[in-house]
Structures are given as C-alpha cells and as structure tokens.
N, C-alpha and C positions, 0 to 999 in steps of 0.2 A: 341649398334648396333645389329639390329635384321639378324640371317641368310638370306643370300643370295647363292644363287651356280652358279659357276663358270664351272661346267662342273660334268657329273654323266655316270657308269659307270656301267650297268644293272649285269656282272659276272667278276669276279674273283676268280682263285684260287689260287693267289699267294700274296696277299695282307693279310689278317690274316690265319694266321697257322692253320691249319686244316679244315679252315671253305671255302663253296663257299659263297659269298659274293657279294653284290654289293657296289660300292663307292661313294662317294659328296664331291667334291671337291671344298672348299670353296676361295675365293676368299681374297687378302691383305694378307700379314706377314710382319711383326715390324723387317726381318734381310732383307739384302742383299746379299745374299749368291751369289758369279757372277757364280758358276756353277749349280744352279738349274736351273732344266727342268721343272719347271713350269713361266718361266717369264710373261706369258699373268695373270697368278693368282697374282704372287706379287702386283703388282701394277693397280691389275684388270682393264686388261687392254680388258678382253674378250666382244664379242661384242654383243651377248647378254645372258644375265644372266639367269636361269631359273627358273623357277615358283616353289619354295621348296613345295605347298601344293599339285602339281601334279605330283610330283617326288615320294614324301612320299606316296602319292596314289596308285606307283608304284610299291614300295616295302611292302608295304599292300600287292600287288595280289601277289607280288612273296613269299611271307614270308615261303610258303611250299616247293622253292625250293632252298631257300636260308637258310643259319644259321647264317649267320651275315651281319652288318652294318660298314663300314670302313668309318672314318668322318677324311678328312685330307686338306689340303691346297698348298699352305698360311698357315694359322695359325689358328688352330678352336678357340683355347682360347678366341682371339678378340673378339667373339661373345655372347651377353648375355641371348642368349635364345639355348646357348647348350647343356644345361643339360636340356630342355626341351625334347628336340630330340634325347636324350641320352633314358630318359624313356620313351618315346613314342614306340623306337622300341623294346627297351626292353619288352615294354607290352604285344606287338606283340614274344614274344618267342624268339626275334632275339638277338646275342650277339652282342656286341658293342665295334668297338676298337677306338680309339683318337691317330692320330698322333699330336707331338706337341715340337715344341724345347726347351722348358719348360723354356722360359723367364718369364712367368708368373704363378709363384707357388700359387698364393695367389688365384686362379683361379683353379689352375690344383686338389689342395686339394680337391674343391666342388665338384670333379666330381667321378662320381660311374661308369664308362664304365668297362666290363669285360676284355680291356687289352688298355693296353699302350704302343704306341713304341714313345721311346723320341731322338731325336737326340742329342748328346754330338758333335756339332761339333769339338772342336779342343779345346787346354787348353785354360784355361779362360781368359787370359791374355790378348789372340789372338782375343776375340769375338769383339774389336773393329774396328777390319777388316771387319767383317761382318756388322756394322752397328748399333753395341749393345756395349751401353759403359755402361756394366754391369757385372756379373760374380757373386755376391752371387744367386742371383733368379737361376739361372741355379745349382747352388750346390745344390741349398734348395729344388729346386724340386725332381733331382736325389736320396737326402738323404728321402725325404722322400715315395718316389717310392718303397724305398729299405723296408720298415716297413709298407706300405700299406695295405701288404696283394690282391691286385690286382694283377695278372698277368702285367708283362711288358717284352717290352728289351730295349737296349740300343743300338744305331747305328749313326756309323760316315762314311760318305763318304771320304775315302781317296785323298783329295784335294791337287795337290800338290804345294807347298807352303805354304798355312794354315796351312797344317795336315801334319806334318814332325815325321820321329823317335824320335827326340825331345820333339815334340809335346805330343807324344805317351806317353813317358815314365812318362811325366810330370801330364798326367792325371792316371795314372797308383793308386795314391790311390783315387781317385773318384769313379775307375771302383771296387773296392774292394767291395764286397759282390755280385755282380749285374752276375746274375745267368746267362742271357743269351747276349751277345755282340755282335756285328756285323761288319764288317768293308766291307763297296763294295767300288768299284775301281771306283775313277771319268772316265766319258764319256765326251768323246767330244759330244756336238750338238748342238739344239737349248739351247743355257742357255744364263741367264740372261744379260752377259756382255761376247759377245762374244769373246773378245779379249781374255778371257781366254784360249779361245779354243787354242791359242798359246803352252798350255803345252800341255807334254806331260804325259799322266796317266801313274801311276807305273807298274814295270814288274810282273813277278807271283813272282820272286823271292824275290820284293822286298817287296810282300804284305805277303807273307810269315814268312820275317822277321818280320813282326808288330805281326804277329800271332804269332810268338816263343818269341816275348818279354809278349806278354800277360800271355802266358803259364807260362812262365817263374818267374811272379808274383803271378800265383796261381789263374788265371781271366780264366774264358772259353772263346775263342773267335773262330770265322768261321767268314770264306769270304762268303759274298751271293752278 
C-alpha cells in the first residue's frame, strides 16, 4: 500500500523535541484504541485525502525553516513506500521521526528515521482490548529500539481501565533500559468510541503515583 495523507500540519513545535517541524498524518491503524483522537485516521474515514506529491513540495520550500519531518498516524508502518519518504527528506537536510505502536517490528527494523516515539500502550496481555491479539511484535520491537542506536522514547497514555497501576508495574521490565518514558493523561473528546468519554481521566496525584513507581524501578519517567 502506497502513502496516502490523511491530514498535514505546515509547524510544529511540540511534535519532535527540539526541532520546528512539520507533520503528515497518515491515514488506517491495525489497533482500536477507543481513546484516540484521531478516529477520522483510523479507519480513514477523512473526506478528502491529500495529494503526498504536493505536500512534499511543500516541505521542499519550507526545508530552511524547518529541521524536521514528523510521519505519524494511524500507523505509518502499514505503508510500503516509507522509508522512501523517510530518505527523501532526509536528502533534503531534514530530520525524520516515525511514530508507530510497534505492532510491526519486522518493518520498524528497515527504517533509518532519526527518532522514534513508539507507544507501549498498556501490558501485553491487555493489547487484546485494543484490537491486537498479539504481544511478542510489540516486545521485539521495544527490545530492539533499545540496541538501535537511533534516538527514541517510549509513551503510554494513561487510559483508564486499560492502563492501571497493575498494568504499570507489569510492564515495569519491558521499560528497563529505555532512557526516556512518557506517561500523558487520557482526555476526554472527540475519540474513537465515544462512550469512553464515560471515564473519568486520573488525578495529578494519581499520575504521580505511576511516576514514583517507575522511579522506583530505576526507569526515567515525566508526565507530558
């Protein structure tokens, strides 16, 4: 399946770390995660796609005022010309990050982007909640993240239900070596299966607590 986009994003500075950037946000992902805010991407449902050869055009002019390329979804994996578009902007001087829930390691191996954020959503056990009756690919990707040599992080939305102190503890040797962590607070809004919006997201105190058990392991972790 050849890129498509779902939606593009001319700046950002809060999408990779240090860089201003612009995004492409691709369309389809293989979970069902009911609190993502991109539900029109899942199941590409947006109503009209954009033209990748005049987006890319785009970031050609901008490339002097930009330092990187932010390629996220849905799921970029899915697509088999990403690492074409990986070195294209690369060529261009631009840095390149890949978001990607790392169901598919077999994939994530081929790709040379200058950083990775992969999401760990919840212990593996749990990813059939999501839609994914799987759980080695996601270790194998994580472990191999960890030996790369590429820049990454690692980030879970604290979902509540899926992602419990349970949950936490349980992934607690997965997160072992993984230099930089992440935990943000689920939002109510537009997401995928609105019913979720029923819960209620955790307090400071209780995202806190996730953060003193990480420490507590010897794991770096911050709320963002």
């Amino acid at each position: 399946m050849k890129i498509k986009l779902g939606g593009f994003l001319p700046t950002t500075l809060l999408d990779y770390p240090g860089e201003v950037a612009s995004v492409l946000f691709l369309p389809l992902c293989n979970l069902t995660c009911p609190y993502c805010h991109n539900p029109s991407l899942v199941h590409n449902e947006t109503e009209t796609l954009l033209d990748i050869e005049e987006i890319t055009n785009k970031i050609f002019q901008r490339r002097k005022v930009i330092g990187g390329v932010v390629i996220t979804g849905g799921e970029p994996t899915l697509y088999q010309d990403l690492n074409h578009y990986i070195n294209l902007f690369q060529s261009w001087g631009l840095k390149v990050k890949v978001d990607t829930n790392g169901t598919r390691p077999n994939i994530i191996k081929t790709l040379k982007p200058d950083y990775f954020a992969m999401d760990l959503k919840t212990s593996i056990n749990k990813y059939s909640a999501l839609g994914f009756n799987g759980g080695n690919e996601i270790v194998e990707s994580l472990e191999w993240l960890k030996k790369s040599g590429i820049d990454y992080e690692i980030r879970t939305t604290a979902a509540p239900i899926l992602f419990t102190k349970d949950d936490l503890i349980e992934m607690l040797p997965l997160l072992k070596g993984v230099k930089k962590y992440f935990i943000t607070n689920f939002r109510n809004g537009d997401i995928l299966n609105p019913e979720y919006n029923l819960n209620t997201p955790y307090t400071k105190e209780e995202l806190e607590e996730f953060i003193l058990i990480c420490k507590e392991a010897g794991i770096t972790c911050n709320l963002r």
